[in-house]
C-alpha positions in Angstrom: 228.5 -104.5 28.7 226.5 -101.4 27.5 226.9 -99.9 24.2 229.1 -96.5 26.3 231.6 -98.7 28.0 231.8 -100.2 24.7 232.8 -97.3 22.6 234.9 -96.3 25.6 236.9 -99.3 25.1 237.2 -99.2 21.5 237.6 -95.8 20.2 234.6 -96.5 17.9 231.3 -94.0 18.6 228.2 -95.0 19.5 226.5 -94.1 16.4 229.1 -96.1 14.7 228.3 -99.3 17.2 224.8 -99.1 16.5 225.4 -99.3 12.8 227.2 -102.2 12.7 224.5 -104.0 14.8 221.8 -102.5 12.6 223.9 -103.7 10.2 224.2 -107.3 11.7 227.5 -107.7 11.9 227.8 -107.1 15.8 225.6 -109.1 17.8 224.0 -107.4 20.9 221.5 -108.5 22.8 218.6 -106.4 23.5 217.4 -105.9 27.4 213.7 -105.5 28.4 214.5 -101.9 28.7 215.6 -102.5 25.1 219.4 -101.2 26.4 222.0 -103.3 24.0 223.9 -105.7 26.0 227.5 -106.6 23.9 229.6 -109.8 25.4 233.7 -109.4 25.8 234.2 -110.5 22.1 232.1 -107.3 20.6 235.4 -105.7 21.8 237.6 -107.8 19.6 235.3 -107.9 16.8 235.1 -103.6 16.5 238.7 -104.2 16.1 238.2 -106.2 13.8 235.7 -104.2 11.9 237.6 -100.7 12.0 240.8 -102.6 10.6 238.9 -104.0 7.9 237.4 -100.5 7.0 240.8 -98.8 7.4 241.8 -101.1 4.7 238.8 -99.5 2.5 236.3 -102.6 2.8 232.4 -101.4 3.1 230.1 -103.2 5.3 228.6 -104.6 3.5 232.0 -106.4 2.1 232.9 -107.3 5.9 229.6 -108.8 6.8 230.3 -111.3 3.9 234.2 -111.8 5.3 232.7 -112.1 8.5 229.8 -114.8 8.0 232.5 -116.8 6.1 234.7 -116.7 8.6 231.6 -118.0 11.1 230.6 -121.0 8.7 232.3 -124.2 7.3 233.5 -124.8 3.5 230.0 -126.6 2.7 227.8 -123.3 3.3 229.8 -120.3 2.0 229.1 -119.3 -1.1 231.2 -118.5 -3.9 231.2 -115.3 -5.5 233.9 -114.9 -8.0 233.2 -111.0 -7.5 234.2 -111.5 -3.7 237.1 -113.5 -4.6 238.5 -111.6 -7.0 237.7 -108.5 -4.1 239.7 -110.3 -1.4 242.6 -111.3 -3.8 242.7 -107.4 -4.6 242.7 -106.3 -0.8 245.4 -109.2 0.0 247.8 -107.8 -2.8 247.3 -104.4 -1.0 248.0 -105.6 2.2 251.1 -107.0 1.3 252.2 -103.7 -0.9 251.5 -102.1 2.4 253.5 -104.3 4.4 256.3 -103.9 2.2 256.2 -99.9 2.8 255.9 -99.9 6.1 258.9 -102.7 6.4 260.5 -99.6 4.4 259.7 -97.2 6.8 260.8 -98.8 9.9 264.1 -100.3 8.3 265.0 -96.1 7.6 264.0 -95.4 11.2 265.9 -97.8 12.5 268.6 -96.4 10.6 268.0 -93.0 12.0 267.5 -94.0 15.3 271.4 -96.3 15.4 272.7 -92.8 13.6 271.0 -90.8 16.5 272.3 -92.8 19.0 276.0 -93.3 17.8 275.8 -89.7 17.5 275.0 -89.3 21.6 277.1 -92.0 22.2 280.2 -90.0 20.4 279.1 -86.4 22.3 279.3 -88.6 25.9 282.3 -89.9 25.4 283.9 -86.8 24.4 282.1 -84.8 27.5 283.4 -87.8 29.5 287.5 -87.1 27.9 287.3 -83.4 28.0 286.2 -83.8 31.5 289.1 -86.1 32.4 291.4 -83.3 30.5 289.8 -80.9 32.6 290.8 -82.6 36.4 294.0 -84.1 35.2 297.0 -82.7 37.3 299.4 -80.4 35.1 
């Protein structure tokens, strides 16, 4: 697919799609009329990408999740910088989990109260009604 079906797609721009391929962590391959040419996974790996950034990683941090992620235990390279990164991020992921798990549990407790609420207005419309066309 071309790099504007792409982006539609995705959300992401097409400035932003050519930077991650300039940045080599979105393969494309390039046409004789030098036109980028993504495969069906680019889709899933801009996902990808824009989650990891939206948890504050650079690109520069993703390439590196991204080629260990691509190669087996014998050629990634430890970097107890990049360790101690990810253990970081993975604590913050899991604070974040916790809040939103906070969040929904109070909407869902708005939402029953809401609802109880319309529940309790109906059935009184329903009585008063009923009062209303009962023979006196």
């Amino acid at each position: 697919m071309k790099i504007g079906e792409l982006s539609r797609l995705t959300g992401a721009s097409t400035r932003s799609i050519r930077h991650y391929e300039k940045k080599k962590i979105l393969p494309a391959v390039r046409l004789g009329n030098d036109y980028r040419e993504f495969d069906e996974s680019a889709v899933e790996r801009i996902r990808i990408i824009q989650l990891y950034l939206g948890l504050g990683l650079t690109v520069e941090q993703i390439e590196n999740i991204l080629r260990g992620e691509n190669s087996g235990p014998e050629e990634y390279e430890f970097c107890e910088e990049m360790l101690e990164l990810y253990r970081h991020k993975a604590d913050r992921i899991q604070e974040q989990i916790r809040d939103l798990q906070t969040v929904k549990a109070r909407l869902d407790r708005q939402i029953k109260a809401m609802l109880d609420k319309k529940r309790a207005r109906e059935r009184a419309a329903l009585s008063e009604g009923a009062e209303q066309t009962a023979p006196v």
